[in-house]
C-alpha positions in Angstrom: 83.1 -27.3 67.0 84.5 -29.7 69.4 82.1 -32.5 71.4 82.2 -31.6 74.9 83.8 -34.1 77.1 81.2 -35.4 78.6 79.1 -36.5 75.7 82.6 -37.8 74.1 83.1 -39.6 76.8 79.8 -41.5 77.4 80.3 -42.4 73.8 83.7 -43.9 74.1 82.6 -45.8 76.8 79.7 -47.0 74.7 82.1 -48.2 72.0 83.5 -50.1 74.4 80.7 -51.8 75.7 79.7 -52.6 72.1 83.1 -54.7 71.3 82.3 -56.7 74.8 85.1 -54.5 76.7 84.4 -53.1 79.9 85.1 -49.5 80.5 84.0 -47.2 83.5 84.7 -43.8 83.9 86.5 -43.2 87.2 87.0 -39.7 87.2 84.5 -36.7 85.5 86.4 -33.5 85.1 85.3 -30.3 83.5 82.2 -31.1 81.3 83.1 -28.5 78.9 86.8 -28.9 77.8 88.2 -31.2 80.4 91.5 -33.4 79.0 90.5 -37.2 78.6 92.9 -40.2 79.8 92.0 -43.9 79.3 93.5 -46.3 80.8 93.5 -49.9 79.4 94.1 -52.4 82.1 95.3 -55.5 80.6 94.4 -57.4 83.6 98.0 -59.2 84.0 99.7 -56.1 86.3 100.1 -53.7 83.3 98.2 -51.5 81.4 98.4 -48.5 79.0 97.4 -44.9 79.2 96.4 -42.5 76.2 96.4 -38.7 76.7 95.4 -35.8 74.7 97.8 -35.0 71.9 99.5 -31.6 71.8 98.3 -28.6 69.7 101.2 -29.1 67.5 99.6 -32.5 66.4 96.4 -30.9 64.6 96.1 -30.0 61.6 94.0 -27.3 59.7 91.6 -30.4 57.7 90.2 -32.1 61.5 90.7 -29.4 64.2 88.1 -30.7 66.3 89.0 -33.8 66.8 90.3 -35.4 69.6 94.0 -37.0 69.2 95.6 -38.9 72.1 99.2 -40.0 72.1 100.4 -43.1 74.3 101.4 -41.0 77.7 104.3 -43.7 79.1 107.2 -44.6 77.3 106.7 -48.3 78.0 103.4 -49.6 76.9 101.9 -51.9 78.4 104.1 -50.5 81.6 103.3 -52.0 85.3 100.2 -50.8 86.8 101.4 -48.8 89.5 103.4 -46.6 86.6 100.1 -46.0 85.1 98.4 -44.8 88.0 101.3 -42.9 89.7 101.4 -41.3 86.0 97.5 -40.2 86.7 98.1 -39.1 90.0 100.8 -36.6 88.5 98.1 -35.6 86.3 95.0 -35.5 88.6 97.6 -32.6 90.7 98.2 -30.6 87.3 94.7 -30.1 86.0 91.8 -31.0 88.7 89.6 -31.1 85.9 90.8 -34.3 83.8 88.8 -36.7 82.9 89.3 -41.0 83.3 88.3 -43.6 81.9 89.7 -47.3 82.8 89.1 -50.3 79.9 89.8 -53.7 80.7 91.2 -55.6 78.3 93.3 -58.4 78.0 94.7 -57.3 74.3 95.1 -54.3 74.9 92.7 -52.9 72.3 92.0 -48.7 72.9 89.0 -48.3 70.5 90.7 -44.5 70.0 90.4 -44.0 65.9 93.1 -41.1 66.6 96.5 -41.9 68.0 99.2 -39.9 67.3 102.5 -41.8 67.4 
């Protein structure tokens, strides 16, 4: 069984605060099974953004984790890519979750990223 978003969330965001990183969550979505972006700011104009990985990336041994996959094709990319890419995703699903890291290295604290 699968960790609703919400509680995922709030402990991601704890992880964060743990290793000294500040993280905020700047958009709640559906509390059930809404998708999860994080944004890592690296506080020089660019950032990152992780999305959820597609079905095809699970396999039968963890199906209930979450996977993310790095959602620009240049990372770190400017800013404004990262949040026009959001915006493009708020208007898909309403229900997305985000949540923006600062960071000067760039560090996600996501144990699954599919490349």
């Amino acid at each position: 069984m699968r960790l609703k978003s919400g509680i995922w969330v709030a402990a991601y965001i704890r992880r964060c605060q743990t290793e000294g990183v500040q993280a905020v969550l700047r958009r709640r979505g559906a509390d059930e099974a809404g998708a999860v972006f994080i944004k890592i700011a690296r506080l020089d104009g660019t950032a990152d953004v992780y999305g959820p990985a597609p079905q095809s990336s699970f396999d039968g041994a963890r199906p209930s984790d979450r996977m993310f996959i790095r959602s620009l094709k240049a990372q770190p990319a400017p800013e404004a890519d990262a949040e026009a890419y959001l915006g493009r995703q708020i208007k898909f699903d309403p229900d997305i979750w985000i949540v923006e890291v600062e960071d000067r290295d760039g560090r996600s604290f996501l144990d699954t990223v599919v490349a």
